[in-house]
C-alpha positions in Angstrom: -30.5 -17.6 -12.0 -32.4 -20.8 -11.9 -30.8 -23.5 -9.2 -29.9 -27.0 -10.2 -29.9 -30.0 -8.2 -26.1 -30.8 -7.5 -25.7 -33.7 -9.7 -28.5 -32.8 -12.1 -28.6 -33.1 -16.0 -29.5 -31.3 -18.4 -32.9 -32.2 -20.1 -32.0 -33.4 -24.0 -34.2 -31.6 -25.6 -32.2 -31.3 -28.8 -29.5 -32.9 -30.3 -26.9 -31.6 -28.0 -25.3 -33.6 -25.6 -26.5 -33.9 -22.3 -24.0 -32.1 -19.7 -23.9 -33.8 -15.8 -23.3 -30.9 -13.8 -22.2 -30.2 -10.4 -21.8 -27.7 -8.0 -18.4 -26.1 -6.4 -17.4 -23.6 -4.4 -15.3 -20.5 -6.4 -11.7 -21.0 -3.2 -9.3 -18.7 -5.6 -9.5 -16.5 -8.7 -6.3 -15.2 -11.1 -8.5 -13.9 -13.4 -9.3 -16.5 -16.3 -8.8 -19.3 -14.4 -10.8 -20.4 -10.9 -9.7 -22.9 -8.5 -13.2 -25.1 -8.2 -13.7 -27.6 -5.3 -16.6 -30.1 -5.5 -19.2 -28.9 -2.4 -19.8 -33.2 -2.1 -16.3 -34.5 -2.9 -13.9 -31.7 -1.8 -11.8 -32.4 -4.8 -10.3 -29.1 -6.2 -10.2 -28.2 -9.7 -8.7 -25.8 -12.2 -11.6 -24.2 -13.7 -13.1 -21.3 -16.4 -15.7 -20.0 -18.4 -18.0 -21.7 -20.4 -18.1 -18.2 -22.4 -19.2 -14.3 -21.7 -21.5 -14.7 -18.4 -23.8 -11.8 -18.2 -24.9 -11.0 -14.9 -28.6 -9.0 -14.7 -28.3 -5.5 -13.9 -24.6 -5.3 -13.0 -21.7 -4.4 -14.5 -18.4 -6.1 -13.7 -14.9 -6.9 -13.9 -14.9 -10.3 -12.6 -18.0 -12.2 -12.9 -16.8 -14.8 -10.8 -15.7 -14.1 -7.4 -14.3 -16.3 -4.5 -17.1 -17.4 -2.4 -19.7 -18.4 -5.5 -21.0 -21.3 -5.8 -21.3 -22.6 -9.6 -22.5 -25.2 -11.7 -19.3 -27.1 -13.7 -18.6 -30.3 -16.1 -15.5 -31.7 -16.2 -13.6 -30.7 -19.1 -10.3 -32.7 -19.1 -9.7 -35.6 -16.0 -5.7 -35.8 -16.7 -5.4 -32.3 -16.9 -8.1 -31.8 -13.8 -9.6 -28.9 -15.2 -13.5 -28.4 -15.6 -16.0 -26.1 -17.3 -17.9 -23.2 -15.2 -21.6 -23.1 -16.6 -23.4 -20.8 -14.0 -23.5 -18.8 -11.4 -25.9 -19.6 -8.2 -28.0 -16.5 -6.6 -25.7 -14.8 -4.1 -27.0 -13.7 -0.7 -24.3 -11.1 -0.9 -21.6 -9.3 -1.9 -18.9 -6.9 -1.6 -18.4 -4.3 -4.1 -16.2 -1.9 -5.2 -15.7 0.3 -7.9 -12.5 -1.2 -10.5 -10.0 0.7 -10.7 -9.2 0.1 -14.3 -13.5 1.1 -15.6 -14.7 3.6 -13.9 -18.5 2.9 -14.4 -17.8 -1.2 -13.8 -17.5 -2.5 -10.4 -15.4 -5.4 -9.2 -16.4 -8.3 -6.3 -14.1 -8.6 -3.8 -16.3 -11.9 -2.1 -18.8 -13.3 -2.4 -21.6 -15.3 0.0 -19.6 -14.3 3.3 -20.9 -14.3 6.9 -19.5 -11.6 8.1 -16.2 -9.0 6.9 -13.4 -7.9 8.9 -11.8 -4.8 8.0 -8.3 -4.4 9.2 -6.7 -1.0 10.1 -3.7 0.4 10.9 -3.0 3.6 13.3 0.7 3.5 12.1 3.1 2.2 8.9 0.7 2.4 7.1 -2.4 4.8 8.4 -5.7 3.7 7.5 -7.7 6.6 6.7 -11.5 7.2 8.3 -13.3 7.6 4.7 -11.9 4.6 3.6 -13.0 2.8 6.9 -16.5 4.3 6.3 -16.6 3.4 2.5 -16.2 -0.4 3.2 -18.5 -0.2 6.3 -21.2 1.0 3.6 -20.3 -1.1 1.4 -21.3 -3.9 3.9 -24.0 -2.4 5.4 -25.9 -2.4 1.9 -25.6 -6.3 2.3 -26.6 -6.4 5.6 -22.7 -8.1 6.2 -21.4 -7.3 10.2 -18.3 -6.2 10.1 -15.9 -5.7 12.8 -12.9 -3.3 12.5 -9.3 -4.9 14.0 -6.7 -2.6 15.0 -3.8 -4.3 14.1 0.1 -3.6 15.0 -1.0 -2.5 18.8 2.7 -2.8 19.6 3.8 0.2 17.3 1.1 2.6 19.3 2.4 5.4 21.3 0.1 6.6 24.2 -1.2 9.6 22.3 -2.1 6.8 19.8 -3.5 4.7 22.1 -6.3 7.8 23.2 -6.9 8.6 19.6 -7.9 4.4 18.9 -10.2 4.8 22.0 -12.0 7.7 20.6 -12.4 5.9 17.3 -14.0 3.1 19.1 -16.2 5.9 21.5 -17.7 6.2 17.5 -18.2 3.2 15.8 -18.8 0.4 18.6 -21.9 2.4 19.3 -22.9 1.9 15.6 -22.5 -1.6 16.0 -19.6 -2.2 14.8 -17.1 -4.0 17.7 -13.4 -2.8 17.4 -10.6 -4.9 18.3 -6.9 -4.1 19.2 -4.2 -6.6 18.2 -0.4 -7.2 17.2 -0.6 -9.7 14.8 3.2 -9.5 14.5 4.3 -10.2 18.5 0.9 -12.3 18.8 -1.0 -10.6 21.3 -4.4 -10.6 22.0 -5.5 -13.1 19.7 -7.8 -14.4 21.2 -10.7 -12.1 20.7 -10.3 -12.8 16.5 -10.0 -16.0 17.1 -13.6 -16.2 18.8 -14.7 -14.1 16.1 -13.7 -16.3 13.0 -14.9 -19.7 14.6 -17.6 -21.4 12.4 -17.9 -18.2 9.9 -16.4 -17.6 6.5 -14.9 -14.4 6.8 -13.4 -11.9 4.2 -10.4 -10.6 5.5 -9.9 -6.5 3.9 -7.9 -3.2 4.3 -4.5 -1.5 2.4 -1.7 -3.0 1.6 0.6 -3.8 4.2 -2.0 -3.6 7.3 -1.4 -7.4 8.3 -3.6 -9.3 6.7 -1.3 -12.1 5.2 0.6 -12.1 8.7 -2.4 -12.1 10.9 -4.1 -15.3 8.5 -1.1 -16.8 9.1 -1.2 -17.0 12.8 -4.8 -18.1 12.7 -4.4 -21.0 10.2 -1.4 -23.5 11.1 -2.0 -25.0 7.3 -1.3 -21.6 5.5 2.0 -19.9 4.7 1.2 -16.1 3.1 4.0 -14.9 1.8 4.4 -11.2 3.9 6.9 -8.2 3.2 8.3 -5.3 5.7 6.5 -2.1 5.4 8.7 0.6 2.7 10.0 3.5 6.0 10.4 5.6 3.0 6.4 5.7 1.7 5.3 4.0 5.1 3.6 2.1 2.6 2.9 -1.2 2.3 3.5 -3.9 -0.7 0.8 -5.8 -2.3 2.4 -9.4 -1.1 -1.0 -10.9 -1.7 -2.3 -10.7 -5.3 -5.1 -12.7 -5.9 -7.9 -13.2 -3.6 -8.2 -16.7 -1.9 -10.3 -18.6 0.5 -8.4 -20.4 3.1 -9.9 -23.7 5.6 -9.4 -22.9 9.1 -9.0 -26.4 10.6 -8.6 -25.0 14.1 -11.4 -22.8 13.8 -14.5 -24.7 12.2 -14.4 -21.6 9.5 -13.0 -19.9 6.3 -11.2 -16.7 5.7 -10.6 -15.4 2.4 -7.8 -13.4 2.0 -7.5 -10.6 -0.6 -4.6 -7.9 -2.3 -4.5 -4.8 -0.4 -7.4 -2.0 -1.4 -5.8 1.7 -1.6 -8.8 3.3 -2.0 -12.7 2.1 -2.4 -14.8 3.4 -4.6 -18.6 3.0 -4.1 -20.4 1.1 -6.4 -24.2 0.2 -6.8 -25.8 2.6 -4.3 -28.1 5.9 -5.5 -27.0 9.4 -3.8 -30.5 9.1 -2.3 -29.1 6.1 -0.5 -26.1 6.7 1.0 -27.1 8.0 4.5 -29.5 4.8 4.7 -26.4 3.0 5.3 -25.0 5.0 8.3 -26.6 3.9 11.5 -26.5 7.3 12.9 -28.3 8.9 9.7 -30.9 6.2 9.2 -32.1 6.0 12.9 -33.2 9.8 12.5 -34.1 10.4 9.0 -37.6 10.6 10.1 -36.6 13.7 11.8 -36.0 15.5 9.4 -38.6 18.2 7.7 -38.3 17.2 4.1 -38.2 13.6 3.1 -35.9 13.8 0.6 -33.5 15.7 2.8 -29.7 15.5 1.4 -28.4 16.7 5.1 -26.4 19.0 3.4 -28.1 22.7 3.4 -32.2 21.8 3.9 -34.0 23.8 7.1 -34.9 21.5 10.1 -32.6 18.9 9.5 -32.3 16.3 12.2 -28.8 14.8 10.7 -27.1 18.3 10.8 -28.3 19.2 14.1 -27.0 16.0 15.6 -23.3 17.2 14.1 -23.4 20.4 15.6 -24.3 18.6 18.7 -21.5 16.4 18.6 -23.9 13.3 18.6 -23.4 12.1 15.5 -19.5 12.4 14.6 -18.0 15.0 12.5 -15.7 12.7 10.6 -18.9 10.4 10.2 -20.7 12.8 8.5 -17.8 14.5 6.6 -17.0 10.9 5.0 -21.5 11.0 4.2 -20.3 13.9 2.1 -17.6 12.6 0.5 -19.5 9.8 -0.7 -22.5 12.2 -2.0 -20.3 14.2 -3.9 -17.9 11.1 -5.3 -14.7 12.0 -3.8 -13.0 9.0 -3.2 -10.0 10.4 -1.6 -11.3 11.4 2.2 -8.3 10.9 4.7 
């Protein structure tokens, strides 16, 4: 999509009238209507489509996502609500596959520096494949992520050695795990460092925190939070729209969204998928054949480092997963 200057017009090149655009940034969707605020002017507006946008090679539930920028007119000033005209290029996205078309996909964010992905030991668990489907996710849009271990305070000591050995795998990957209880406010400090002067995307299932833990870092926001259901040890989707938040203490932005229960891969070929685990990609060189699945193939580096215990088992049993489309890996 072609950028426009931010107060640009339109060339008249016909009779139509000429349209003085702008550009805002997407803060909050509820489906047909976005909040808009003016990238200059800061002033927020209530804001929807111009008509069916068509985005180029994808197909999607939501062509707008938080984090967009866009090109509006103002549609009614009493009413404060304006007309979204265009998209600009994204440097990124998350995606995931929607849960209502199976062959669409649906942005969780959009033009973020950086993801956090929140898990859970306890009430609820957060399961490994999922952990590995969003880090893949990110990793095709080159988007760091860190994993926070929240609710620290619930952890037994046999929890405590199993949370080392998940960070013994995926701290060497490059992916730096942090412990926290958002709840009784303890160690905060280390997200707090994280978050200044980014726009993060705060993720993970229902009920690991996220509302709870924004609301400790951002004295201007109230999420609404609920208690975790003892009888699922499940959590309740408390936040149901996804929404970018101003961190005034913090220099930066974190955009809060519903809680994901499982996350389906969208957008990435089987031929693909191991180019997004560290482990796989720094040896796939290795292997004999070079379009080596790592699933049966003679000589194969990838397998050979699983049996060695280099690369992990739950690492590569979650690769698998996502080759054969099961989106249901614990």
């Amino acid at each position: 999509m072609k950028k426009k200057k931010n107060s640009g017009k339109k060339k008249n090149t016909s009779n139509k009238t000429v349209v003085d655009l702008k550009v805002g940034l997407i803060t909050k969707s509820t489906g047909l209507w976005y909040e808009v605020e003016d990238t200059e002017t800061h002033q927020t507006f209530k804001g929807r489509l111009r008509g069916k946008l068509k985005l180029k090679g994808m197909k999607v539930t939501n062509p707008i996502a938080v984090g967009d920028l866009v090109d509006y007119a103002l549609e009614d000033e009493v009413e404060n609500t304006v007309i979204i005209h265009d998209i600009r290029d994204r440097k990124n996205i998350i995606l995931r596959q929607s849960t209502r078309k199976k062959w669409h996909g649906h942005i969780i964010a959009s033009n973020i520096d950086q993801a956090i992905l929140i898990a859970t030991l306890a009430l609820p668990k957060t399961s490994l494949g999922f952990i590995d489907r969003f880090l893949v996710a990110a990793e095709s849009y080159n988007i760091p992520t860190y994993i926070v271990f929240n609710k620290d305070d619930l952890l037994e000591d046999e929890d405590r050695a199993y949370l080392d050995e998940l960070r013994a795998i995926y701290e060497p990957l490059g992916y730096k795990c942090l412990r926290l209880s958002a709840l009784e406010d303890e160690n905060l400090d280390g997200i707090k460092e994280v978050i200044n002067g980014k726009k993060s995307l705060l993720v993970g299932h229902s009920g690991v925190g996220k509302s709870t833990l924004l609301n400790k870092l951002a004295s201007n926001v109230q999420q609404r939070t609920d208690e975790i259901s003892l009888f699922a040890n499940k959590g309740k989707h408390t936040t149901t729209f996804a929404e970018m938040f101003e961190l005034t203490e913090h220099n930066g932005h974190l955009i809060d969204t519903p809680g994901i229960k499982e996350l389906g891969i969208m957008g990435i070929d089987e031929n693909e998928i191991g180019h997004f685990f560290p482990e796989i990609r720094d040896v796939i060189q290795e292997c004999k054949y070079n379009n080596c699945t790592h699933t049966h193939e003679p000589q194969c580096k990838v397998r050979e480092l699983v049996d060695e215990g280099t690369i992990a088992i739950s690492r590569y049993l979650s690769y698998l997963s996502m080759l054969e489309g099961d989106d249901n890996r614990k």
